[in-house]
N, C-alpha and C positions, 0 to 999 in steps of 0.2 A: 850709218850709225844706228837708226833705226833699226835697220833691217837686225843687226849683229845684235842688239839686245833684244831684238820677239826670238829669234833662235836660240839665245843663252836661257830666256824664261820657259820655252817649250819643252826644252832638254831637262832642263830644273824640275817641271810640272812632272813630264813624265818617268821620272826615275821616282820620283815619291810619291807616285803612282803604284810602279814594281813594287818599289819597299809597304806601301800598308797593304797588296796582295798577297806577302808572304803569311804563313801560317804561323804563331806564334811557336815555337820550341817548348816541349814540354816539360815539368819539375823533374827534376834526376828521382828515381826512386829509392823507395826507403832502403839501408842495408841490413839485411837479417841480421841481430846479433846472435852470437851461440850460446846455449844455453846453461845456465848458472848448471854445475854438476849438482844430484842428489844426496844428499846427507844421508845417513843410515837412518832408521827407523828409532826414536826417543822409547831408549828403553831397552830391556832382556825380550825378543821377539823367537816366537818358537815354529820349526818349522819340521815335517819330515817325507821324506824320499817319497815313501808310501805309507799311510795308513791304515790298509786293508791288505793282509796277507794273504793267499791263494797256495796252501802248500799243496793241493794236489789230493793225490790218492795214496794212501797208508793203511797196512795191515793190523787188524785190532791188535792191543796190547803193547804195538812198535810209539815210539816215541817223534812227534816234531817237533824241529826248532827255527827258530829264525832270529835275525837279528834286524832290528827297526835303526835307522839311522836318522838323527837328530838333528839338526842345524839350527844356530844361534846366528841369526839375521839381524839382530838390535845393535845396539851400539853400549851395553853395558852384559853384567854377566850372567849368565841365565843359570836357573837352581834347579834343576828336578828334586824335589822334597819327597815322591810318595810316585809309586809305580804299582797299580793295585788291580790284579786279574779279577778277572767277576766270578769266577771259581775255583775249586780246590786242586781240578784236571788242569790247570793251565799256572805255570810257575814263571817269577820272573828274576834273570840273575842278578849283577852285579852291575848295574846303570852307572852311564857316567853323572854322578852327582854336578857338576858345575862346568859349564861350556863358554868358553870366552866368546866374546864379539867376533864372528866371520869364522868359528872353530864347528867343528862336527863331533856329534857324541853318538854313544851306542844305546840302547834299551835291548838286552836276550831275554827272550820268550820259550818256554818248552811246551808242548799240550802234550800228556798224558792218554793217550786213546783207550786205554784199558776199560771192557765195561761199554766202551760205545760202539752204534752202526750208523752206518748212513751219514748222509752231510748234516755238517757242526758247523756252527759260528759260535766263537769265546769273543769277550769283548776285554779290555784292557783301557782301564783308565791312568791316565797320567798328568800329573799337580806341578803345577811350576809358577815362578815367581812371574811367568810372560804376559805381559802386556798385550798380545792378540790371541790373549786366551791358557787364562792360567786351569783349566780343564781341558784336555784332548782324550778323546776314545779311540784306540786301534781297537783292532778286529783281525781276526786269524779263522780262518774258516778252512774246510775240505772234507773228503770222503774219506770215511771209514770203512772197510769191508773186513769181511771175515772169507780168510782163505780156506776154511772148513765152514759150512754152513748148514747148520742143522740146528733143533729146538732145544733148549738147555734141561727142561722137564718134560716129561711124559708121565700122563694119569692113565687109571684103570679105577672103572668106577664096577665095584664089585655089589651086587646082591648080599642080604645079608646071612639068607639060607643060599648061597650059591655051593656047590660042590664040584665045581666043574673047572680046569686053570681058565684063566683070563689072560687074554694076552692083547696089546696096543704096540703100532710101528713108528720107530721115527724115522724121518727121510735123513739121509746125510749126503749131500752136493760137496767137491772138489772143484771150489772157483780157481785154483789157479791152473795156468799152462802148461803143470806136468801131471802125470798119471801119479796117486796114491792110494795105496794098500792100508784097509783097515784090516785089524784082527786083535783075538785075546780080550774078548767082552769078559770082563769081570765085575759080579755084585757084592755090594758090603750086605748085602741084608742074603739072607736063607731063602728069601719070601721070592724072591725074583733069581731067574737066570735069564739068559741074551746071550744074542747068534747074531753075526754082521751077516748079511746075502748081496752080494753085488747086483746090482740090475744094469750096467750099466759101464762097462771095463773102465777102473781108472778115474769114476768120474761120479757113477750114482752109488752108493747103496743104502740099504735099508737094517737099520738097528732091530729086532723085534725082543720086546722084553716079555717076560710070561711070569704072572704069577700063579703059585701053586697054594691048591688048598692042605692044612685045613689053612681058613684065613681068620687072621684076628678078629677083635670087635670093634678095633679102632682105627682112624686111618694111620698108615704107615707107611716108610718113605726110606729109602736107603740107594747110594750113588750107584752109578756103573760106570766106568769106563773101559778105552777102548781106545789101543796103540794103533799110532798111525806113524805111517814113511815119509810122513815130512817135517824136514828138522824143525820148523821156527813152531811147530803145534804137535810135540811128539804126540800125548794123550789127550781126550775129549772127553767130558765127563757127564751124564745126563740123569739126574735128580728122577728116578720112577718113586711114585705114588698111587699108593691101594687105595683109594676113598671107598672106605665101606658104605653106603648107603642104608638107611634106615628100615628096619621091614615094614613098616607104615610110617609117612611122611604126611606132614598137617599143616597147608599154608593158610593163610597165616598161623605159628602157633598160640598167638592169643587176640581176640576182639577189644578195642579201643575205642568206650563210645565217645563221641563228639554230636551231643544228641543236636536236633533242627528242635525250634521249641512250637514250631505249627505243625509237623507231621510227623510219621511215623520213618523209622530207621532202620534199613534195611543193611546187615552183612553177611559177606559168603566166604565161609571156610573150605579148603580144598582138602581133598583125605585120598591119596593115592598112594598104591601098594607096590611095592617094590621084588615081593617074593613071585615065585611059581606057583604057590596055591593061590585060587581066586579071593578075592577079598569081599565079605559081605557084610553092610551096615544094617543097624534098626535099634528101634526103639528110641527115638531120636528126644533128649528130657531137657529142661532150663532148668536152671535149681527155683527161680523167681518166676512164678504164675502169670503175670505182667507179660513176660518175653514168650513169643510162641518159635518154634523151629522145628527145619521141616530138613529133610535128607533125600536128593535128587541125585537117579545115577550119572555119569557123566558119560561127556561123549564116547572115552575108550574103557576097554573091559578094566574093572577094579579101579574107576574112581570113581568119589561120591562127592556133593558140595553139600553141604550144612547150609540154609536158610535161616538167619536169626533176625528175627525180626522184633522191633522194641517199640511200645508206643510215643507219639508225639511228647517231646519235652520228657523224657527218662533219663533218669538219672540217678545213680547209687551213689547212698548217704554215706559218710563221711565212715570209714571203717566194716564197709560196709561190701562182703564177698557174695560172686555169682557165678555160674559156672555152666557152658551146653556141654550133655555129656551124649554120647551115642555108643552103642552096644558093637562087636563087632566078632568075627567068624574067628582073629586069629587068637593066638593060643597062651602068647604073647601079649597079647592087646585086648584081653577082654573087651573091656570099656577106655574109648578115648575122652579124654578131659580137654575140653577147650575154656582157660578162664576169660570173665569178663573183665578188662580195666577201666577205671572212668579220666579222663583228661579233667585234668584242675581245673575250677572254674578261672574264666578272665580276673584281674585284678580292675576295677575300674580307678579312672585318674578323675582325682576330686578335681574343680573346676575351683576356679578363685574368683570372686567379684573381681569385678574392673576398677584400678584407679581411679578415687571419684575426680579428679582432675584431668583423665584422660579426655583427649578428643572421640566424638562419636566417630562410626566406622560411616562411611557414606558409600563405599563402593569400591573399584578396584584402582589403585593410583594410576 
């Protein structure tokens, strides 16, 4: 009996042995729950497709349009109140005024190219009752070109005894991909004719405008144009101008003192001749005793600078006229007048006592 009970306790012992060697079992883990759905955004929320347009490349005067599309992402109704191009070249049609919740709407755009070259950006602003932004700026940009390319004016800067025609070139370039024929240069004005001369089959020529003496005394300006073989720019039309040029020319044409009140005041008038007789200066006078001036030839044949020189602190009293005059070879121009002006004195700003209750100043805060 003994024996049968130490065998029953050993067997005992050793099984609850095994059992505290076993590893405890670990907590079941947690179960993801899935996630509460998103409500819409509190509110008329505005959103669109694009709001930078890229229309490309467009021939001056042709017309682009686009259309911006809209979306109401909120959860109530969105307003566009106000659809407002930043200029006069950029128009906007007929916007969907009011976009329901989860609806799409339109905003049409036109840009006008007429008048432009080169890359544009317009901007476009648009007003709405939205919540992440009742202001949005689109943007429509692209290249302008011109399928005829040439200068819209041409000068001719004429003498004023000249007797001889004058004549100035404009280049005219064919940017597009087909061959085109200018011809039939015609002037509104008498003053001018023009000849197209191809340099270049198809692609280059050269406008030349000629004006004929005798020539006016004023400048003068009258169009020409010139048929061309491509339909979307039948005609070209190019503004010449005569600028008659002066037969003596006097820069500045009058002296402005702005005296220094410790030294003396130095200014220089430039006298250059425009005609084919040479120009010769002298006898160089101030009308005011005070002022001395002196006549230096200049670096090229028939110009001359005027030296007027004023003492320390000068200054002409109130109604009070002066004048450098110098003597000269033309026939025309006996004697050139250059007057003197005087610049207003400053006004000075009265000063105020300090509030006697103010704090003293001690330095910088």
């Amino acid at each position: 009996m003994r024996f049968c009970a130490t065998l029953i306790l050993s067997a005992v012992t050793a099984t609850g042995v095994r059992l505290a060697a076993q590893t405890t079992p670990p907590p079941p883990s947690a179960v993801a729950l899935p996630a509460a759905p998103t409500s819409a955004a509190s509110g008329p929320m505005i959103q669109f497709d694009n709001p930078m347009y890229d229309f490309g490349k467009v021939a001056v005067g042709e017309k682009a349009r686009h259309t911006y599309f809209v979306t109401n992402t909120g959860n109530e109704t969105l307003q566009i109140t106000n659809v407002h191009p930043g200029c006069h070249c950029t128009t906007a049609g007929d916007w969907t005024h009011k976009i329901e919740p989860g609806q799409t709407g339109t905003i049409p755009v036109q840009f006008d190219s007429t008048g432009f070259n080169g890359t544009i950006t317009r901007t476009i602003e648009v007003y709405s009752n939205a919540k992440n932004g009742p202001h949005k700026t689109l943007q429509l940009k692209g290249l302008i070109w011109k399928p005829i390319e040439y200068a819209s004016t041409a000068s001719i800067s004429i003498p004023a005894d000249a007797t001889n025609e004058m004549s100035t070139t404009v280049r005219i370039v064919n940017q597009t991909d087909n061959p085109v024929t200018f011809s039939n240069a015609v002037s509104a004005k008498s003053l001018f004719d023009a000849v197209v001369k191809e340099t270049k089959p198809g692609k280059e020529y050269e406008l030349v405008i000629t004006a004929h003496p005798p020539f006016p005394t004023a400048n003068t300006s009258g169009a020409i144009t010139v048929n061309t073989s491509l339909p979307s720019t039948p005609t070209i039309s190019v503004n010449a101008m005569a600028m008659i040029t002066p037969a003596v020319q006097v820069s500045p044409s009058q002296i402005v003192l702005n005296p220094l009140p410790d030294r003396a005041t130095t200014n220089r008038v430039t006298i250059h001749s425009n005609t084919t007789n040479l120009l010769s200066l002298s006898n160089p006078k101030a009308s005011d005793s005070q002022i001395q001036v002196d006549v230096q030839p200049g670096v090229r044949s028939g110009t001359f600078t005027l030296v007027v020189v004023t003492p320390p602190g000068y200054r002409l009293a109130p109604g009070q006229h002066a004048e450098v005059t110098v003597e000269s070879n033309h026939p025309r121009y006996p004697v050139i007048r250059v007057p003197i002006m005087q610049l207003p004195a400053r006004k000075t700003v009265a000063s105020f006592p300090a509030h006697p209750n103010a704090p003293p100043v001690t330095g910088h805060p």
